[in-house]
C-alpha positions, 0 to 999 in steps of 0.5 A, a space after each residue: 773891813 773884813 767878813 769872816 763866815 763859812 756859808 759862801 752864800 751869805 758872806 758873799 751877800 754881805 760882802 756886796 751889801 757892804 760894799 755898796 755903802 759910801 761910808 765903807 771904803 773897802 770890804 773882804 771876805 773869808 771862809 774861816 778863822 785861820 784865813 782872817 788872822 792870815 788876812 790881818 797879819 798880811 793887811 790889818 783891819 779896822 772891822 771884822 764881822 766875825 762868824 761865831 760858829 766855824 770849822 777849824 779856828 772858831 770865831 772866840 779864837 779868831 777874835 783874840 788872835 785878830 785883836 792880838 795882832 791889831 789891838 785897834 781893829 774892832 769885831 762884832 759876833 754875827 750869830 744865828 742864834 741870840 745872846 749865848 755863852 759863846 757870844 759871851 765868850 767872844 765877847 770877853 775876847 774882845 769883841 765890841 758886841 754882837 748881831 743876828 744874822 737876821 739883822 736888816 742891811 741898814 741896821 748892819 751898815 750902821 752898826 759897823 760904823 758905830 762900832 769903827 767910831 768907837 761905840 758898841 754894837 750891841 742894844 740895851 737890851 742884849 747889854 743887860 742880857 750880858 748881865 746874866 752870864 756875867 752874875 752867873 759866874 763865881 763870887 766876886 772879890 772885893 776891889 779897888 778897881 774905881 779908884 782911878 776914877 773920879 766920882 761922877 766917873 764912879 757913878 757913870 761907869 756903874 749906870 754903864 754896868 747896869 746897860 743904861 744908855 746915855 739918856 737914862 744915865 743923864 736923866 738918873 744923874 741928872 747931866 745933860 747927855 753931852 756931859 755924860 758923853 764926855 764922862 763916858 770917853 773919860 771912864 773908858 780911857 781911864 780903864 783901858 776899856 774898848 767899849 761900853 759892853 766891856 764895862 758891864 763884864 769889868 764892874 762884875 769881874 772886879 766886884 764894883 756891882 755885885 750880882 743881882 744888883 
């Protein structure tokens, strides 16, 4: 995995109380954009923790480029500062979610190997945050956008824009989580969708929740 932050300081911390966990295999650090796009190209990446803040080549920048080059690497926004337009925005470049640089070591190791398994580092709470600035944005066209899934996929994939978890959805749909698990992987495949932060974004942008839904 690869930290990215200016602050020597604090990336060197994280970079020692990473490599410390078992589940990590191996842990770099950077000081900017252009020194971790330079980093991926010459070695790839399965996760970046990506400052959002930097000189040069910021964060939002860095991110679509890394994903660019490594459409499978997965980066979480570490920022001083709760969600915002330029988390937003680094989002909307690819970024599976995102963590105060406050955030406890245990909850930041755990949080990269959710996010390397597939998941979103991001709670239910900063998720319907997100649906602020999405609603925020201009009118949204009408669409077809759900027609490549299947019904219940349909209703899950609309739980998931709310920033439902996985046990509020099978209590609303009445499923068992496992079910809802399993309609989860299938409506992310089926919209080439990373995560489920990014569904919030898509059934906003493509009219399948409308604001203030």
């Amino acid at each position: 995995m690869l930290i990215v932050d200016d602050q020597e300081l604090f990336r060197e911390a994280i970079a020692l109380t990473l490599g410390r966990d078992p589940r990590i295999a191996s842990v770099v650090a950077v000081p900017g954009g252009a020194e971790a796009i330079e980093h991926v190209r010459a070695h790839g990446v399965d996760v970046v923790l990506m400052d959002i803040r930097m000189p040069g080549i910021d964060g939002i920048a860095a991110t679509r480029e890394v994903l660019r080059m490594r459409p499978g690497a997965r980066v979480i926004v570490l920022t001083t500062f709760d969600l915002d337009e330029y988390v937003y925005e680094a989002i909307r470049a690819g970024a599976s979610g995102f963590l105060t640089k406050d955030v406890a070591p245990a909850e930041l190791a755990d949080a990269v190997i959710a996010v390397a398994a597939g998941n979103s580092a991001m709670s239910e709470s900063a998720t319907r945050a997100l649906l602020g600035f999405v609603r925020g944005g201009a009118p949204i066209a009408a669409s077809e956008a759900l027609d490549v899934l299947s019904a219940r996929e349909q209703d899950i994939a609309r739980a998931l824009a709310t920033g439902a978890s996985n046990e509020q959805i099978a209590q609303r749909l009445f499923l068992s989580e496992n079910t809802v698990k399993t309609h989860v992987k299938a409506v992310l495949a089926k919209l080439g969708l990373p995560d489920r932060v990014h569904v919030v974004i898509w059934a906003y942008e493509n009219g399948v929740l409308r604001p203030g839904a």
